[in-house]
C-alpha positions as CSV (number, residue, x, y, z in Angstrom):
1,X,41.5,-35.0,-11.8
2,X,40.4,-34.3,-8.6
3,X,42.4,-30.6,-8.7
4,X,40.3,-30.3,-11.8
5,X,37.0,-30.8,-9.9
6,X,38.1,-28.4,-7.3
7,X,39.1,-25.8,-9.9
8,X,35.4,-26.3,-11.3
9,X,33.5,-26.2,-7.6
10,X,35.4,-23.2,-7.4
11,X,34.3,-21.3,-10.3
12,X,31.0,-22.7,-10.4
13,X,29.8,-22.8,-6.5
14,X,32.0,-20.4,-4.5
15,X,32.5,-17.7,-7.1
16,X,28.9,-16.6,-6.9
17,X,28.3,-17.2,-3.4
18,X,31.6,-14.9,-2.6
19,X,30.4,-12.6,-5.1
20,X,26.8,-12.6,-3.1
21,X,28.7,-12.4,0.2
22,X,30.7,-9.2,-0.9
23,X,27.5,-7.7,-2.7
24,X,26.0,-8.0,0.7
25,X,29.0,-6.5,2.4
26,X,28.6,-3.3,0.2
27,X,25.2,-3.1,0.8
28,X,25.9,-3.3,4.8
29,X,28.6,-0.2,4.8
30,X,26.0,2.1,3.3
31,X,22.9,0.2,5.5
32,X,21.0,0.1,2.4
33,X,20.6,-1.7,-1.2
34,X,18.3,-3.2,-3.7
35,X,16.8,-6.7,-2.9
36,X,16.1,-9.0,-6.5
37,X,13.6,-8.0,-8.3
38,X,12.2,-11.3,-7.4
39,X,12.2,-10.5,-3.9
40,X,10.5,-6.5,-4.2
41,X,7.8,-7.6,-6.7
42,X,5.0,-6.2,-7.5
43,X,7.4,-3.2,-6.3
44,X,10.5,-2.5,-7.7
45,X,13.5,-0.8,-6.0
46,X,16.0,1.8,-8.0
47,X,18.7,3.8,-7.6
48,X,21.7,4.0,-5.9
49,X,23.1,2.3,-2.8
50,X,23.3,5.7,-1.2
51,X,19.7,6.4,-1.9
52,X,17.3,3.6,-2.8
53,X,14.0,4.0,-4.1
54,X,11.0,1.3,-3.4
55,X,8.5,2.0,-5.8
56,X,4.9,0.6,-5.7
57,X,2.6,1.4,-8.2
58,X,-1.1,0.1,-9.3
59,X,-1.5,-1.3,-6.0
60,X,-5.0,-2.6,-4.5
61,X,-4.2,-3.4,-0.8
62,X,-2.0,-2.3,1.7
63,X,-1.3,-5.9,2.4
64,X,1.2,-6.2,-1.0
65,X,3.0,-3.2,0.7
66,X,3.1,-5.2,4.3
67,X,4.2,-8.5,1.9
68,X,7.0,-6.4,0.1
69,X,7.9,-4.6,3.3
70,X,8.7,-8.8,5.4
71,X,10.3,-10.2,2.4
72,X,13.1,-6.6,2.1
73,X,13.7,-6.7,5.0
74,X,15.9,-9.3,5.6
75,X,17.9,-7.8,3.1
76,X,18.0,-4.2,4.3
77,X,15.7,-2.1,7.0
78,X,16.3,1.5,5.2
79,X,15.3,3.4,2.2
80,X,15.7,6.6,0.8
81,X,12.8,6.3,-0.8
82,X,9.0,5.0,-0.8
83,X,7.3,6.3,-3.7
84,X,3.5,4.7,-4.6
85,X,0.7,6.0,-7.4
86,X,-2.6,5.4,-8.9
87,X,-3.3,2.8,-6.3
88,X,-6.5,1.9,-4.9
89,X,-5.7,1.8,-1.4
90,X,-7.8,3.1,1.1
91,X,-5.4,4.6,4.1
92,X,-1.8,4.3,5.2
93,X,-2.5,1.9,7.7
94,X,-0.6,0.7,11.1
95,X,2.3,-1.7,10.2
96,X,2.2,-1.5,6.3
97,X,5.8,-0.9,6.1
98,X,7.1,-3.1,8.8
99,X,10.1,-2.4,10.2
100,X,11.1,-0.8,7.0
101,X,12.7,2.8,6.9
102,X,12.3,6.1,5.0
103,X,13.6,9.5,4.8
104,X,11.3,10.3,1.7
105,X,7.5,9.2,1.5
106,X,5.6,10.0,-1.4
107,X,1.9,9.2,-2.3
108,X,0.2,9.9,-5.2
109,X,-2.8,9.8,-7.3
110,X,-4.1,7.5,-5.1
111,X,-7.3,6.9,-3.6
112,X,-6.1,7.7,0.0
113,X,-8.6,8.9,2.5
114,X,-6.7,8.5,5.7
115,X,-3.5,8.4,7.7
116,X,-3.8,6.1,10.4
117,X,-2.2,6.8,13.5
118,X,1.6,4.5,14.2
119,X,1.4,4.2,10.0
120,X,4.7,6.3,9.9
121,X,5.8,5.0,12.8
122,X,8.7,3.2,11.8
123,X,10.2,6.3,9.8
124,X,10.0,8.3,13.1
125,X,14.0,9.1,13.7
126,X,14.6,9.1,9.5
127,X,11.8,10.6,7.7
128,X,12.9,14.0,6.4
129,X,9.8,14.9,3.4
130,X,6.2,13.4,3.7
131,X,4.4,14.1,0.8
132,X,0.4,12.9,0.4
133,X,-0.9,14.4,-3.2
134,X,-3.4,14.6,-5.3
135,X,-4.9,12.3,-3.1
136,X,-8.6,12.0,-1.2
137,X,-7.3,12.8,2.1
138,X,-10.0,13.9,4.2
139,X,-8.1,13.6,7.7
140,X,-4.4,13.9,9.0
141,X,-2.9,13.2,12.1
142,X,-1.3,16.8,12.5
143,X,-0.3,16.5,15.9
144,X,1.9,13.4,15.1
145,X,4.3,15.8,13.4
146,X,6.1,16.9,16.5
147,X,7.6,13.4,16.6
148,X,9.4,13.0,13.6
149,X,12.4,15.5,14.5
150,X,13.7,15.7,10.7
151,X,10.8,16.1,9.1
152,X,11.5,19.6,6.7
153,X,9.0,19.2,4.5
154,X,5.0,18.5,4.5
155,X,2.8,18.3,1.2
156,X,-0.6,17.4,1.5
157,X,-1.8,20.0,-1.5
158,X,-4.9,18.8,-3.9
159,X,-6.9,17.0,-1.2
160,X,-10.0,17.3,0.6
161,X,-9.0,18.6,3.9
162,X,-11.4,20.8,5.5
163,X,-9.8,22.0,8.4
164,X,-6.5,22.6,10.4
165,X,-7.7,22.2,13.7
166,X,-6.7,24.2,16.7
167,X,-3.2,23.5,18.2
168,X,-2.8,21.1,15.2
169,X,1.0,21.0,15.0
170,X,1.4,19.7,18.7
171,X,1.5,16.8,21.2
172,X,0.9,16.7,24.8
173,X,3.7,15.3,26.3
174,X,1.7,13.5,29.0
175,X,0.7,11.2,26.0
176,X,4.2,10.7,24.6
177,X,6.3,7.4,25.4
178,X,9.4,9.2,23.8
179,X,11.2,12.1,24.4
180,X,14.1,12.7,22.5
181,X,15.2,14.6,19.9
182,X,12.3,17.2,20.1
183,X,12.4,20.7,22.0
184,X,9.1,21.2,24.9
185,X,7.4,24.5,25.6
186,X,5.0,23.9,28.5
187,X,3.5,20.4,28.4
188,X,3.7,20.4,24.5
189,X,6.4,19.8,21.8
190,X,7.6,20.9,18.7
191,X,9.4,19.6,15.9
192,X,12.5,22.5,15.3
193,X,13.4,21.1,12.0
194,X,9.9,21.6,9.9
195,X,10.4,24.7,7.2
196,X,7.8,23.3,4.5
197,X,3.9,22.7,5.1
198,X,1.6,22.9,1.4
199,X,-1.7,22.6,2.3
200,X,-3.0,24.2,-1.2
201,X,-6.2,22.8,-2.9
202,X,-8.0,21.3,-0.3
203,X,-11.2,22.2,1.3
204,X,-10.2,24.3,4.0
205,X,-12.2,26.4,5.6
206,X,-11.2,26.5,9.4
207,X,-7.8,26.9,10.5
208,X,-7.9,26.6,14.5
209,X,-7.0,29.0,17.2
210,X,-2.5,29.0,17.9
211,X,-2.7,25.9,14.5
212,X,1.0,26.8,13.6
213,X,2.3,27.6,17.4
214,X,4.1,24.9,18.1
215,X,6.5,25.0,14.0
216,X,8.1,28.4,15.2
217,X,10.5,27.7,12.3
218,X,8.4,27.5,9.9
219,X,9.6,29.5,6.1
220,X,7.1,28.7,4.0
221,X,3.1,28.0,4.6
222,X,0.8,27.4,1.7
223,X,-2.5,27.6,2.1
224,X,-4.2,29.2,-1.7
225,X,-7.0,28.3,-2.9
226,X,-8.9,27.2,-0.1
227,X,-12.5,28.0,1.0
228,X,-11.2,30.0,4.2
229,X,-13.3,33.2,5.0
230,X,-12.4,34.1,8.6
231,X,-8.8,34.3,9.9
232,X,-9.4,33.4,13.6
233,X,-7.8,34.6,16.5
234,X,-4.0,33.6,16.6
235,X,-4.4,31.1,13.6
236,X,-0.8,31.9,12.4
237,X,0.9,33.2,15.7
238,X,3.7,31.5,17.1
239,X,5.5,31.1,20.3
240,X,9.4,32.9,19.4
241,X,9.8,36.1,18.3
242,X,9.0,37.2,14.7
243,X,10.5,34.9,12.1
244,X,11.3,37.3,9.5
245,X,11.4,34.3,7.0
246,X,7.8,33.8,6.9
247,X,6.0,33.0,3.3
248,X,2.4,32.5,4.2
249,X,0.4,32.2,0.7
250,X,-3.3,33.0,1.7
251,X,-4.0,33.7,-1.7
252,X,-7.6,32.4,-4.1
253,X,-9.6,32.3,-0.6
254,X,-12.5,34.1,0.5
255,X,-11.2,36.0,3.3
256,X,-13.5,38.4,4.7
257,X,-12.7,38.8,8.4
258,X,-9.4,39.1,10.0
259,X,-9.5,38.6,13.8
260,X,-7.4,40.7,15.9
261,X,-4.8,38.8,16.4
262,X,-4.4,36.6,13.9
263,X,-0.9,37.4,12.8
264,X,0.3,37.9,16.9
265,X,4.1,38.1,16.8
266,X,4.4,36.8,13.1
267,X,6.6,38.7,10.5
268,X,6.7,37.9,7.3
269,X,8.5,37.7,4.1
270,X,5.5,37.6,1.9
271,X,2.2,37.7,2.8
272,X,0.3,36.7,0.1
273,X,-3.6,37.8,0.4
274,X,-4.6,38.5,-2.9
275,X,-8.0,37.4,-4.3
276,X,-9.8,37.0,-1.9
277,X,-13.1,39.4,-0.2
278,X,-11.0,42.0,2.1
279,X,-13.0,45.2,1.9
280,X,-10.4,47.4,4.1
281,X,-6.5,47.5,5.2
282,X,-7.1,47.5,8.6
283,X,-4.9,49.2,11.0
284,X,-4.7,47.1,13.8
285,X,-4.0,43.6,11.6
286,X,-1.4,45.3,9.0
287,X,0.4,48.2,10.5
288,X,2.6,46.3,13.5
289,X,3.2,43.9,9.9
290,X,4.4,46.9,8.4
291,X,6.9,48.4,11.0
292,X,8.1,44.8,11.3
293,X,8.9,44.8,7.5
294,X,11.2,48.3,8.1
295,X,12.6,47.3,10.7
296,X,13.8,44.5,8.4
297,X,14.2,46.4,5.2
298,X,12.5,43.7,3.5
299,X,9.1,42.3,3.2
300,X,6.0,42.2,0.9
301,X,2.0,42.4,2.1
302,X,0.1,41.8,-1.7
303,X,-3.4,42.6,-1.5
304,X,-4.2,42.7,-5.6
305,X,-7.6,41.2,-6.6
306,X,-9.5,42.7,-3.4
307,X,-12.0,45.1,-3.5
308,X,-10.8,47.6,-1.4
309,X,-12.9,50.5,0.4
310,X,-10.9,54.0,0.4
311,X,-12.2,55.4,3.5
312,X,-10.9,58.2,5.7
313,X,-11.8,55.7,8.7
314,X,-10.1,52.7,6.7
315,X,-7.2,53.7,5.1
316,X,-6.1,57.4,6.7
317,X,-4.0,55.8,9.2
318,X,-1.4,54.2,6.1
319,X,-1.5,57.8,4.2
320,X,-0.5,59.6,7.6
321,X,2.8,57.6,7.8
322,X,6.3,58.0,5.8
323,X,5.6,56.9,2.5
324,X,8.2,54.7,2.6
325,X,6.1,51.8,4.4
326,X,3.9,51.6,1.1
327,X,6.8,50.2,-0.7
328,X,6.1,46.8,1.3
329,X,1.9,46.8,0.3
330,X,1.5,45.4,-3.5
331,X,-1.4,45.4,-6.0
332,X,-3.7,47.7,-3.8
333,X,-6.3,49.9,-5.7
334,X,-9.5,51.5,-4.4
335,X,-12.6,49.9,-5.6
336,X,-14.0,52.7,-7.0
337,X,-11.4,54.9,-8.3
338,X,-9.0,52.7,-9.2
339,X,-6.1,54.6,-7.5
340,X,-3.1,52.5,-6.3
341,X,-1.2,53.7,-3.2
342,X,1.8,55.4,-4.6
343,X,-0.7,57.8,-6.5
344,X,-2.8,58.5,-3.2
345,X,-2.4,61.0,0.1
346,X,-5.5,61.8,2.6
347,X,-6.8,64.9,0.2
348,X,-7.4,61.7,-2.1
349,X,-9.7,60.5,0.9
350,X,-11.5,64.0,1.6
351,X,-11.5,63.7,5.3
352,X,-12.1,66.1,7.6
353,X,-11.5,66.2,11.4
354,X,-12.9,68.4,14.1
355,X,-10.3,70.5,15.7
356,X,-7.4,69.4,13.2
357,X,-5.2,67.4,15.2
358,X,-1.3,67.8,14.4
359,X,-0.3,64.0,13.5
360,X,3.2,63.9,14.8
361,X,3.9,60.6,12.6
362,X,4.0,62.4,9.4
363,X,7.7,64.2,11.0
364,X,9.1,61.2,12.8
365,X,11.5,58.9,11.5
366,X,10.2,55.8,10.3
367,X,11.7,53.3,12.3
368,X,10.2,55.0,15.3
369,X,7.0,54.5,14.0
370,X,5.3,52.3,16.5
């Protein structure tokens, strides 16, 4: 009898709570897994033990989120995941997640206005894509970036940002409390690991003097469809030398005016610029682009969509070199004529100079081209 009661204790008591204790084992050796659904409600959490995904939708306060984020975590501290949409929250506030941990944060449809300063905080050594869309956002804390050193990848398209401001993707290190993991030039740091920044579909219209300095790494920026009309004075230069990997998407603006030295020491891949208000190529902005691009052998400048003045004063300079630095402009055509750059040379441009200068360029080889 009593080795029957034992046999039933057994199967009935200790069973589960060895099955519980081996559960939680698992979950240990890969430091993350998915609490009861009783526990993660009115979130849920997916996915596998590898890479978990806390989903909260429908929300109405931040507070459910800080609830959620006390009861998980005495079951585990990281995530793969955070994933919330269509809720009516406000801002990612300050504590919200707890001590909980991310390496993907994505927001959604949401009625987000702000990021608050320390909201991230916790994610700060694991957070590898942040991604805010489709959202109000009308601020961001840009220079909090250069503390999260694994951070690839930044999304904050169809917004209502209105400006980058100037030295936006940088930190004085006099105000840091930690400083590991990132790289210092001067008394400011950079995060080595961002490659991704989409900006599109916001309300831009000021992007600040050396905004992009301090992300030297940077492959792909995204700013279309924007309300941007001046390019100001080393907006998109950076610190290193050229980065021949460079996508920068200008495109769907109303670009005007190009200061000076907007592009200083910047080489790109693509440099999109089509439809927006340029008028002229301009030597002094395009050409060191161009003898960048052949020194490279690769490289696009597209232009298509602008109405562009054939001048002698404007555009002579491009017909006077090799022709084979037009094979990196795309989509240009004269505004009047129509003519595309492959059909033009400076007889197209009926210029004529006093005392006929020999132009040496048209003989040299092109990668001496300076």
């Amino acid at each position: 009898m009593a080795s029957g009661l034992r046999r039933w204790y057994e199967a009935k008591v200790m069973a589960p709570m060895l099955s519980a204790a081996m559960f939680y084992a698992m979950c240990n050796a890969f430091s993350r897994c998915c609490p009861p659904d009783s526990v993660t409600m009115p979130c849920r959490c997916s996915g596998p033990n590898t890479f978990t995904v806390l989903t909260c939708d429908g929300l109405i306060s931040t507070r459910q989120v800080e609830r959620v984020a006390s009861r998980v975590s005495s079951h585990s501290l990281d995530y793969g995941k955070f994933s919330m949409s269509n809720a009516k929250v406000m801002a990612l506030e300050r504590g919200m997640f707890g001590s909980l941990r991310f390496e993907y944060i994505q927001v959604k449809k949401s009625t987000v206005v702000q990021v608050d300063d320390g909201a991230l905080e916790p994610s700060r050594d694991t957070l590898r894509r942040l991604e805010i869309v489709h959202c109000e956002l009308k601020s961001f804390p840009f220079q909090n970036v250069s503390t999260f050193p694994k951070l690839e990848s930044l999304s904050l398209h169809y917004n209502n940002l209105k400006a980058v401001p100037d030295y936006a993707f940088s930190q004085n290190v006099g105000s840091l409390q930690r400083r590991y993991h990132t790289l210092f030039v001067g008394s400011r740091r950079y995060n080595p690991g961002l490659k991704k920044v989409d900006l599109s579909f916001n309300k831009i219209a000021y992007v600040g003097n050396y905004a992009f300095y301090y992300v030297p790494f940077l492959e792909e920026l995204n700013l279309r469809n924007n309300r941007l009309k001046v390019l100001n004075n080393h907006a998109f230069a950076v610190h290193v030398k050229p980065n021949n990997d460079m996508v920068l998407d200008l495109s769907h603006n109303q670009i005007v005016i190009i200061a000076e030295d907007a592009f200083h020491n910047e080489n790109f891949k693509v440099l999109n610029m089509s439809h927006n208000r340029l008028r002229t190529f301009n030597e002094k902005h395009f050409r060191p682009l161009l003898v960048r691009m052949a020194v490279q052998l690769e490289g696009t400048i597209d232009v298509e969509g602008n109405r562009m003045n054939c001048t002698c004063g404007s555009l002579e300079w491009l017909l006077r070199m090799q022709p084979y630095y037009r094979r990196f402009v795309k989509g240009f055509e004269c505004a009047e004529t129509h003519k595309t750059l492959e059909h033009m040379t400076t007889w197209d441009l009926d210029c004529t100079h006093e005392g006929q200068q020999t132009h040496q360029e048209e003989d040299r080889p092109y990668l001496r081209i300076a």
